[in-house]
Each structure stands twice: as structure tokens, then as C-alpha cells.
N, C-alpha and C positions, 0 to 999 in steps of 0.2 A: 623525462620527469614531468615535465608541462601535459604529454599525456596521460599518466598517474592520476593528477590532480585534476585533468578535466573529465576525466572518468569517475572521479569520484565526486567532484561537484556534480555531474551530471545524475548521480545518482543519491543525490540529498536533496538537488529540485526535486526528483521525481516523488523520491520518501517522502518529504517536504514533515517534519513531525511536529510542526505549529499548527497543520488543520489537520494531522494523525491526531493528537489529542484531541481537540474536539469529538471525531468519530470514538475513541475512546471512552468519554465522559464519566459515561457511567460506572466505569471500571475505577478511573481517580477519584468518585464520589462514597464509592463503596470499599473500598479496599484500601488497607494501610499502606505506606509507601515499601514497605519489605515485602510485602506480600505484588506489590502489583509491580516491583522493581523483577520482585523470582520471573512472573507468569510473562511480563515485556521481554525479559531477557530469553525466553524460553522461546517466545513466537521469534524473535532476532535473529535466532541460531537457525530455526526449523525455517526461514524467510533466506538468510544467508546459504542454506545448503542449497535452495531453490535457487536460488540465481547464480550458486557458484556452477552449477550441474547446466545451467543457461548457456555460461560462458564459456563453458569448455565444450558443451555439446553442438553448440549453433543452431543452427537452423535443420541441422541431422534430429536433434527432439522429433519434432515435428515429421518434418517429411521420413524419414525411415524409421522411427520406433514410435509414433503413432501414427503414420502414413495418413495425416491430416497439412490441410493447408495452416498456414499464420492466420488466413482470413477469416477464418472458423473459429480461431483463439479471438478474435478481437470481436465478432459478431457476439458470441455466447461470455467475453467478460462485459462487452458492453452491456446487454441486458442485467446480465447479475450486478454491473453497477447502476443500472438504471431504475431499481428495482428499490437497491438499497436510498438512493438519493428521493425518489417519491416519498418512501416511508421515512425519512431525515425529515423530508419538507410536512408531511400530512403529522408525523407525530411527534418530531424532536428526537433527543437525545434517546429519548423510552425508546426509539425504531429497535435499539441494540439488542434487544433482551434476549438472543442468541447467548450473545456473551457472559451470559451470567450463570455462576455455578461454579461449583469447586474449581479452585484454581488451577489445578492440574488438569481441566481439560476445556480451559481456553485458551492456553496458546494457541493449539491450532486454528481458533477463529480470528486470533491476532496477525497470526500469518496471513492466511486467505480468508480472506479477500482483502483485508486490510493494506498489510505489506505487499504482499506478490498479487500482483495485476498486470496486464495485459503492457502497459508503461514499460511498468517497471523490468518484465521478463524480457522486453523485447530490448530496452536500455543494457541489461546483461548481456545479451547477446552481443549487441554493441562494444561492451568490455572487451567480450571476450577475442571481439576480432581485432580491435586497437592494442590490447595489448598480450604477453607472452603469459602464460598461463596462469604462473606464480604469480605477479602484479597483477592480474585482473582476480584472481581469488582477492589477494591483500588489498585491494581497492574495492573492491564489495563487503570483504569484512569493516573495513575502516567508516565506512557509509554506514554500513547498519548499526555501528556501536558508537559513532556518534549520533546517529538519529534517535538510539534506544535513549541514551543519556540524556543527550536532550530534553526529548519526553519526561525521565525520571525528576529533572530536574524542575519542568514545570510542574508538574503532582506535585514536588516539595512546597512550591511557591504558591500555588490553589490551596492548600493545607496552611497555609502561613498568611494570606491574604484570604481566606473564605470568613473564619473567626470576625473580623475586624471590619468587614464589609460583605457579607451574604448576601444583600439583596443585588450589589453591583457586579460579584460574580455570577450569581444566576441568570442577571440578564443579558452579560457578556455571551455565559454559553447561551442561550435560547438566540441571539442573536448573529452567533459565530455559526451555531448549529444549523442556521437557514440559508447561510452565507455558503457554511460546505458542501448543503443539497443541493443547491444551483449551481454550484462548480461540478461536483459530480454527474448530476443530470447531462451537463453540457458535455462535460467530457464523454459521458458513455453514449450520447447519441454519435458524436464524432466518431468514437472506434466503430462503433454500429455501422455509420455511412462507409467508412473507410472499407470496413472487410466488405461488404454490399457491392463497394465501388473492386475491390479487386477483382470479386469472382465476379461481376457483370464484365469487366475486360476482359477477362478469361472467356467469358461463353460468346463476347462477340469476337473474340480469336478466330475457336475455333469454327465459327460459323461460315 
């Protein structure tokens, strides 16, 4: 049991949906809470088959059905997060405008890169070998549908505290939103050094 649960905490650090909304923003600025409650729920689902497919496949993904290293996964999400963090820092919340557009086809931006990242897939993986198959799918659902909730519940409370103080919400996000690009930056140079640092071990292997 104790491993259930630290699989699944393990995997709400990783979600973490207190600075997922911020990267959000724009999505709880524009959109009613039914409508942005459908499009979360939707990336959730398309986020949960991705890690459930993580943790029953292992590290087989990878090396047999894409006969690629992990190192190559962390080099190429590192940039795509590094990418996304400059443009957070240089323009705010506006970085997002990906995201925007009929609602049926943003979950899958809500997915990726948002939910499923390099973390996060490799933390499934992780499930998948702690625990037996059925508890690591229900441990990855349970993570993503409180993370979704989560979220929905903070849009309630941005919708309920914006009215009544607008200016203190806008500079929370402008403030949070700079806060998220320096975590991100730092994180995606880290996956960056990491894969770097694997395959440099690799070639002085086999040297």
C-alpha cells in the first residue's frame, strides 16, 4: 500500500497543477469553467493513456519500438521546455497562444507538452516497475484526476476572486508566470546536461 501511495505522490510532485495553471492562464481567462473543465478533462485522459502505455511498456518504448536512447527523450523535451520557458520569461502568459482555439483541439496541447514530459514519462516508467500493472495504471489515473480537479477548482476560485480584486490577480499571474519560467528554463537545461552527460559516457565507453 505505502507503494500505491508514493507512486502516486510521486506523481502530483511531478504534475504539480499549482504552477500547471499558471502555464494554463490563458485558457482560465478565456474560457468558462464547463468548457475548460471538458478540454482539462480531455488532455487528463490523452495524458493518462500516455503514461499508462509508459508503465507497462518500460523502457521497451524506447529501446525496441522506437530504437532510440532515454537520452535523446531528455535532450529534445529539454529544449522544447526550454523554448517554451524563454518565451514565458520574454512575453508572459501571451507565450501560450498555441493553445488557443476551439476547444476540441486543445487538449492535445494540454497533454504535450504540458502534462506528459520527459519527468513525468520517465516517473511512469518508474510506476510501472514498483508496481503490478493494475495499481500502476490506478495510480496514474488517481494522480491525474486529482491534478485535473485540482486545476478545475482553482479556475472556480480565479472566477470568484478576479470580480473583486482584478488588479491583485493579474499581478499574482504576471508574477507566478515569471516564477514558472525560471523553474522551467532550469529544469530543461538540467534534462538537456543529463542526456549530454549519458551519451558522452556512452562514447567514452566505447572508446
Amino acid at each position: 500500500m505505502s507503494g500505491f501511495l508514493d507512486s502516486v505522490t510521486l506523481l502530483l510532485i511531478l504534475l504539480n497543477p499549482f504552477l500547471v495553471i499558471i502555464y494554463l492562464m490563458e485558457l482560465v481567462q478565456d474560457l468558462e469553467v464547463r468548457v475548460f473543465a471538458r478540454v482539462l478533462f480531455r488532455g487528463g485522459v490523452i495524458g493518462a493513456g500516455i503514461f499508462i502505455c509508459f508503465a507497462l511498456l518500460g523502457d521497451a518504448v524506447f529501446s525496441e519500438l522506437l530504437h532510440a536512447e532515454f537520452a535523446s527523450f531528455q535532450i529534445f523535451g529539454g529544449i522544447v521546455f526550454l523554448i517554451i520557458g524563454i518565451k514565458f520569461m520574454l512575453l508572459g502568459n501571451t507565450a501560450i497562444e498555441a493553445l488557443r482555439g476551439p476547444p476540441e483541439h486543445i487538449a492535445g496541447s494540454i497533454a504535450m507538452p504540458i502534462l506528459v514530459g520527459p519527468a513525468t514519462v520517465s516517473a511512469s516508467v518508474l510506476v510501472g516497475q514498483a508496481l503490478r500493472p493494475s495499481l500502476a495504471a490506478l495510480a496514474i489515473l488517481l494522480a491525474v484526476t486529482i491534478s485535473v480537479l485540482v486545476m478545475i477548482a482553482l479556475k472556480m476560485l480565479h472566477d470568484w476572486v478576479k470580480p473583486r480584486n482584478e488588479a491583485l490577480v493579474q499581478r499574482y499571474i504576471e508574477i507566478s508566470g515569471r516564477v514558472l519560467a525560471l523553474i522551467v528554463g532550469i529544469f530543461a537545461v538540467e534534462m538537456i546536461m543529463q542526456g549530454a552527460a549519458t551519451w558522452m559516457g556512452r562514447i567514452m565507453q566505447s572508446l
